[in-house]
Backbone as numpy.savetxt, mean C-alpha at the origin, in Angstrom:
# Nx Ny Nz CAx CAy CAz Cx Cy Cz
14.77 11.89 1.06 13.37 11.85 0.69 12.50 12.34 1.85
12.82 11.67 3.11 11.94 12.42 4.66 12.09 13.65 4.33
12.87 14.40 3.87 12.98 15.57 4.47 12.11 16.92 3.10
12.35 15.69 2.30 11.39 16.88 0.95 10.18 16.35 1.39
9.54 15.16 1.43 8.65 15.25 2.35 8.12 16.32 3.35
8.34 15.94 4.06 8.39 17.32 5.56 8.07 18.65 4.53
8.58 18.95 3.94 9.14 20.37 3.41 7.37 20.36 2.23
6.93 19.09 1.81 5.73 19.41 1.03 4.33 19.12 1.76
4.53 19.67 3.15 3.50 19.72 4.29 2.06 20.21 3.56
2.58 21.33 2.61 1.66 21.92 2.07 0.82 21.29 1.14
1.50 20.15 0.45 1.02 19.33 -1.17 0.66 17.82 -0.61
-0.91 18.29 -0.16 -1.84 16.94 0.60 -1.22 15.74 -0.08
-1.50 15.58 -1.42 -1.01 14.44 -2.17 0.42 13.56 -1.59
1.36 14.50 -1.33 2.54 13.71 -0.63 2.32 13.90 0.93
1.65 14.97 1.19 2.09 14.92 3.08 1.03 13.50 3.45
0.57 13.15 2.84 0.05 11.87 3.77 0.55 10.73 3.50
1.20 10.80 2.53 1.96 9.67 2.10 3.23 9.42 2.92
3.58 10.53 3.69 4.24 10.97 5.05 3.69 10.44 6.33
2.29 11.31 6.48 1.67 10.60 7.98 1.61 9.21 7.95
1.27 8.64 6.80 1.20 7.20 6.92 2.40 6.17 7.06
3.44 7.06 6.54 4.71 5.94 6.45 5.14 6.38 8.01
4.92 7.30 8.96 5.20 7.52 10.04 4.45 7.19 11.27
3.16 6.48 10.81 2.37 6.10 11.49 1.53 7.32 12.28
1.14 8.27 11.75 0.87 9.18 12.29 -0.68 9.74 12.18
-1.66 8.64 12.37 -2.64 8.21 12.19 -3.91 9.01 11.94
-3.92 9.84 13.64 -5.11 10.91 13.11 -4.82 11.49 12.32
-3.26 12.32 12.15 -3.27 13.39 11.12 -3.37 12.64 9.77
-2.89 11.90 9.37 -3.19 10.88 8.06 -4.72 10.83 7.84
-5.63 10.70 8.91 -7.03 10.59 9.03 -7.84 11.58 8.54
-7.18 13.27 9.22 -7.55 14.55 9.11 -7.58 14.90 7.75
-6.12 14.64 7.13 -5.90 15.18 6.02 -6.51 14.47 4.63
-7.20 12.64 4.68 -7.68 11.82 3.84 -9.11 12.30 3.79
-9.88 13.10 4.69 -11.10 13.72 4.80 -11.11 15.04 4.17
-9.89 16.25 4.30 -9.36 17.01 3.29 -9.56 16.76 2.06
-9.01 16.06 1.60 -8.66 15.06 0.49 -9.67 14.60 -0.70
-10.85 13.94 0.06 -12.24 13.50 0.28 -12.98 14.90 -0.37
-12.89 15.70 0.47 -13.93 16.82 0.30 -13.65 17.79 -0.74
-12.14 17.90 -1.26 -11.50 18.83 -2.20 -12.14 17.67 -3.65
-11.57 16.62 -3.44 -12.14 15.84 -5.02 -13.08 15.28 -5.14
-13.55 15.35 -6.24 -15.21 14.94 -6.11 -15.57 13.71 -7.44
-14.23 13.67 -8.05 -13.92 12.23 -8.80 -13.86 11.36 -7.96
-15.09 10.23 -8.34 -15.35 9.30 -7.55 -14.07 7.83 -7.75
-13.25 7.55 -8.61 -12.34 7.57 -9.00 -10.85 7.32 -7.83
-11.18 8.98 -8.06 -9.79 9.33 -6.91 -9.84 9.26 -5.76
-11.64 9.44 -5.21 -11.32 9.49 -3.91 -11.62 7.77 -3.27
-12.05 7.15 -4.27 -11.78 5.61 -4.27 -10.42 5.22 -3.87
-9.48 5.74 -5.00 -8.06 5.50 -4.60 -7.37 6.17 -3.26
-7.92 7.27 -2.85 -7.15 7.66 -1.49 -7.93 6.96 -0.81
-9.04 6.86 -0.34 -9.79 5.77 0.64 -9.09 4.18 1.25
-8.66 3.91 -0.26 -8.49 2.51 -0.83 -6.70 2.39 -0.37
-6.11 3.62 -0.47 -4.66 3.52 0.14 -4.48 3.84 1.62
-5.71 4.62 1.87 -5.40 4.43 3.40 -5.86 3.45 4.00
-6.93 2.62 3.90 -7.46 1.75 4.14 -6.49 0.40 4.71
-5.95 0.43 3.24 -4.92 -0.81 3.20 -3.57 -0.23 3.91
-3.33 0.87 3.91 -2.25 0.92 5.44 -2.96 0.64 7.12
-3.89 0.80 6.92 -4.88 0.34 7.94 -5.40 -1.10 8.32
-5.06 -1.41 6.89 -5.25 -3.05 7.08 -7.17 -3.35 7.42
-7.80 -2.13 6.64 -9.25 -2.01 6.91 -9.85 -2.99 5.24
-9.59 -4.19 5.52 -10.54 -5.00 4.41 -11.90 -4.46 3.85
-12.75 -3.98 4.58 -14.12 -3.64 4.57 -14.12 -2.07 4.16
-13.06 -1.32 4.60 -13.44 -0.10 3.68 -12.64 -0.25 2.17
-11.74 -0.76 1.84 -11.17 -1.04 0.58 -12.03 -1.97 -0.15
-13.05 -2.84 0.48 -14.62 -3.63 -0.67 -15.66 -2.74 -0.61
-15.56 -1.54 0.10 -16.78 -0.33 -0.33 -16.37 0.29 -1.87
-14.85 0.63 -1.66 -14.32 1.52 -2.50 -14.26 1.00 -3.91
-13.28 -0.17 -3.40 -13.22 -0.90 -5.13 -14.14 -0.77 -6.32
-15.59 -1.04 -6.15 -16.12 -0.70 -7.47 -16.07 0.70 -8.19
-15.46 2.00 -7.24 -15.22 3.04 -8.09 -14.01 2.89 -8.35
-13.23 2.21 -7.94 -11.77 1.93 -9.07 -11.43 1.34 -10.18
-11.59 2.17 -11.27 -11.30 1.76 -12.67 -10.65 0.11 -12.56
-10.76 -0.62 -13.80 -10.39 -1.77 -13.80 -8.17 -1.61 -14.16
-7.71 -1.91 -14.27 -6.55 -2.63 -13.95 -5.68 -2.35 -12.84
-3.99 -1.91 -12.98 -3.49 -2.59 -11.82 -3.78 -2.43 -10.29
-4.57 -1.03 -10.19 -4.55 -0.27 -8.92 -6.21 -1.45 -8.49
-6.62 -1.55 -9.74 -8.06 -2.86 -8.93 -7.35 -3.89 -8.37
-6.73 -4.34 -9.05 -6.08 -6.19 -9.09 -5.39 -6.14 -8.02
-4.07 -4.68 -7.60 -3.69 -4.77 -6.33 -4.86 -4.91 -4.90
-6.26 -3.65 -5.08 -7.11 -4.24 -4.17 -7.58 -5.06 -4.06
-7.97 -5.92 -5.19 -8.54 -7.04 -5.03 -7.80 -8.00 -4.65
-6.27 -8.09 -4.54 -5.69 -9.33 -4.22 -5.34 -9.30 -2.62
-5.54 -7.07 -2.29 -5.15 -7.17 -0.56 -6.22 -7.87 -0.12
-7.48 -7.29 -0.83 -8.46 -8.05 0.17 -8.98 -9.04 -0.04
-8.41 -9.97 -0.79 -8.17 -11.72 -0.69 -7.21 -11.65 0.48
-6.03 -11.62 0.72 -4.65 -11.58 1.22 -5.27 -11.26 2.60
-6.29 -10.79 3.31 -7.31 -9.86 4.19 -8.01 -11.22 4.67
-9.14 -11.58 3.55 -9.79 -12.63 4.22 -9.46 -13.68 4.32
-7.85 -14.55 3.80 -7.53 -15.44 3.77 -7.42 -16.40 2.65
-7.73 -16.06 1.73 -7.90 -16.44 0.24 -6.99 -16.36 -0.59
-6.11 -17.02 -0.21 -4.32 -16.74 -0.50 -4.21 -16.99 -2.03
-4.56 -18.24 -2.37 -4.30 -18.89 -3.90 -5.41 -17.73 -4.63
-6.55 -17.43 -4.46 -7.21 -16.48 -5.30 -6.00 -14.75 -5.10
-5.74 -14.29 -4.06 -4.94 -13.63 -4.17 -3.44 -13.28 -4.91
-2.86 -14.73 -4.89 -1.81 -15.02 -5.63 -2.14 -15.18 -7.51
-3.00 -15.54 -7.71 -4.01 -15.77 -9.42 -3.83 -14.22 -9.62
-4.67 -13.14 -8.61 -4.87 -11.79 -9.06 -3.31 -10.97 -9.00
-2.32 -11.62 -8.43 -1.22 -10.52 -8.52 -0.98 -10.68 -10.13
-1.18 -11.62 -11.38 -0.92 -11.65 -12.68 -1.50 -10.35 -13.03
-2.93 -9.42 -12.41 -2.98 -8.68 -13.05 -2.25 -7.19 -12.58
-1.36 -7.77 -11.55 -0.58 -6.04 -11.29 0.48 -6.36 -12.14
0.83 -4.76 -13.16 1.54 -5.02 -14.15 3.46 -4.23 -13.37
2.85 -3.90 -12.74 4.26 -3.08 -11.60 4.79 -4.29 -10.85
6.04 -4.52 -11.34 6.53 -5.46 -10.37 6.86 -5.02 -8.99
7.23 -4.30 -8.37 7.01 -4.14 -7.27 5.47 -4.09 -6.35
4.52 -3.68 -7.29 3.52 -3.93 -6.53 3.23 -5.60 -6.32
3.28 -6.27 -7.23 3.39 -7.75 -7.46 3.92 -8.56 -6.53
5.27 -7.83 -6.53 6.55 -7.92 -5.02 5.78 -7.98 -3.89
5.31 -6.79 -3.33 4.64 -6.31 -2.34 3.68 -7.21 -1.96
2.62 -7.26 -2.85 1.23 -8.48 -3.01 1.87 -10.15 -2.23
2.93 -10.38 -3.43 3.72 -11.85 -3.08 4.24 -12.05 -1.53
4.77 -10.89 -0.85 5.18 -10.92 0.17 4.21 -10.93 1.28
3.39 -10.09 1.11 1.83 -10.30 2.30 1.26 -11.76 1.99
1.43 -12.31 0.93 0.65 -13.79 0.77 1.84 -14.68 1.27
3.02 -14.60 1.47 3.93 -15.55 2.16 4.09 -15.26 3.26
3.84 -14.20 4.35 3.86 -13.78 5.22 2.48 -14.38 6.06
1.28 -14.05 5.26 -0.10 -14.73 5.54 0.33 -16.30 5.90
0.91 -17.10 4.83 1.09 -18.22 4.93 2.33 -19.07 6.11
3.38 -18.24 6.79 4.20 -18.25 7.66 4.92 -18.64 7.06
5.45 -17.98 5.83 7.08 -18.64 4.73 8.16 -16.98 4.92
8.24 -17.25 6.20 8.64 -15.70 6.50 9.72 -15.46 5.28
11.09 -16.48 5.08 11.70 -15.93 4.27 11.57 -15.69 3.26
10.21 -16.04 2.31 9.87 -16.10 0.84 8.99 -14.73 1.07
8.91 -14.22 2.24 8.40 -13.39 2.32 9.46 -11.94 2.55
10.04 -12.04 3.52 11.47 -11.21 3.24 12.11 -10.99 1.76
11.73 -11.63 0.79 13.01 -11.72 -0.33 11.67 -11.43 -1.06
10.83 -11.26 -1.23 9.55 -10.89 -1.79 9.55 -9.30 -1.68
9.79 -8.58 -0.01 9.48 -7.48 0.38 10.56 -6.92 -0.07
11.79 -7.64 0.18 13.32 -6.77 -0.32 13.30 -6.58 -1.98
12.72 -7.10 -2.74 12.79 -7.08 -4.29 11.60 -5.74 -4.25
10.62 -6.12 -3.64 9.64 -4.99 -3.89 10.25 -3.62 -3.50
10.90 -3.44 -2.68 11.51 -1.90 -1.56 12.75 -1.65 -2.95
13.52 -2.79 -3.43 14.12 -2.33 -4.18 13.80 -1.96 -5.51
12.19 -2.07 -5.93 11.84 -1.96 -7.17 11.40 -1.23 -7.19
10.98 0.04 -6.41 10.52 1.04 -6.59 11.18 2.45 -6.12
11.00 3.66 -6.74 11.68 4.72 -6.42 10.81 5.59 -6.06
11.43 6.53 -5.27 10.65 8.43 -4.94 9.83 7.65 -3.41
8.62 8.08 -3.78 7.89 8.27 -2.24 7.86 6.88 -1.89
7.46 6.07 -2.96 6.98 4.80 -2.82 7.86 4.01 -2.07
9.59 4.43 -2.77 10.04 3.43 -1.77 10.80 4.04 -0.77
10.55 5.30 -0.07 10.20 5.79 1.32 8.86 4.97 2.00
8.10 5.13 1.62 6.73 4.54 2.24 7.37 2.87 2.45
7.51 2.30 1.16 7.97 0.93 1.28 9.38 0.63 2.42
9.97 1.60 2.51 10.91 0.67 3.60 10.77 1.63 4.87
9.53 2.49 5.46 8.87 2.53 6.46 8.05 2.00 6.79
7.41 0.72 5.94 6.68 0.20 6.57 7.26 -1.32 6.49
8.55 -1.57 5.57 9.00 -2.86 5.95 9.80 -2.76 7.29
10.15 -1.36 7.31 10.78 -1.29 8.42 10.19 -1.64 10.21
8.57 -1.54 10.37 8.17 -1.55 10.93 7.46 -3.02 10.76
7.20 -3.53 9.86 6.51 -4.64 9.85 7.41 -5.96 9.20
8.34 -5.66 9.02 9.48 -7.00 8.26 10.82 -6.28 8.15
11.37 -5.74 8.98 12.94 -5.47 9.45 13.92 -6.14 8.20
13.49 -7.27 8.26 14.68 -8.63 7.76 14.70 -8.27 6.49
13.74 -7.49 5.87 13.43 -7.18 4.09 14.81 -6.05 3.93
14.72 -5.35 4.96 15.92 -4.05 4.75 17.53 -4.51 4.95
17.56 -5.31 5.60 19.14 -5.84 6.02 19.89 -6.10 4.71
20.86 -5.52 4.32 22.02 -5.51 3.71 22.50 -7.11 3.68
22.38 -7.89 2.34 23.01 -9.30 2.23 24.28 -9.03 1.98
């Protein structure tokens, strides 16, 4: 998957989905302003804002964005990071009912047990999520469990 990656340098849509799982910040930065300026659906550029944001762990630009994000799962996931953000765990945990992707759900569950210091309910949260998803997503997902929860990737 890195390597078709790499190879779609050209197709913004995946190469940042690259800089970000590599931590590769300005250029992730450069190219989300690209991004920004090519679409002019308020919509979409809600949702790229709103995904870099939350690899950023930027609470305050993902509550600018949200009201141009249509209502279901891609809201309910922001709205539960940025509960999960200000500390609002049980309202966060209520809103993962409305992500209908179990892995995003996964994902959600694991930052709220992680928030809470239940590291392993949080490991087995992140490992169901990395395993529930395919293609970029779960490249992105086990570069960033990889970097932020190791223990999610280990082979039982």
């Amino acid at each position: 998957m890195e390597k078709f990656l790499i190879k779609q340098h050209k197709n913004p849509d995946l190469h940042i989905c690259y800089l970000m799982a590599n931590n590769r910040t300005a250029e992730a930065e450069a190219l989300l302003e690209k991004l920004l300026a090519k679409h002019k659906n308020p919509a979409r550029r809600a949702l790229y804002t709103a995904m870099y944001a939350s690899h950023q762990k930027n609470i305050d630009a993902i509550k600018a964005v949200l009201p141009d994000i249509p209502a279901g799962q891609y809201r309910s996931y922001y709205e539960a990071a940025i509960h999960i953000g200000e500390g609002n765990l049980e309202e966060a945990r209520s809103m993962t009912a409305g992500v209908s992707k179990t892995w995003m759900r996964n994902s959600l569950l694991a930052e709220i047990e992680l928030a809470k210091g239940n590291r392993q309910q949080a490991i087995m949260y992140a490992r169901q999520a990395w395993q529930g998803c395919k293609g970029v997503q779960r490249y992105v997902s086990y570069k960033t469990y990889e970097r932020d929860l190791p223990e999610a990737l280990a082979i039982t």
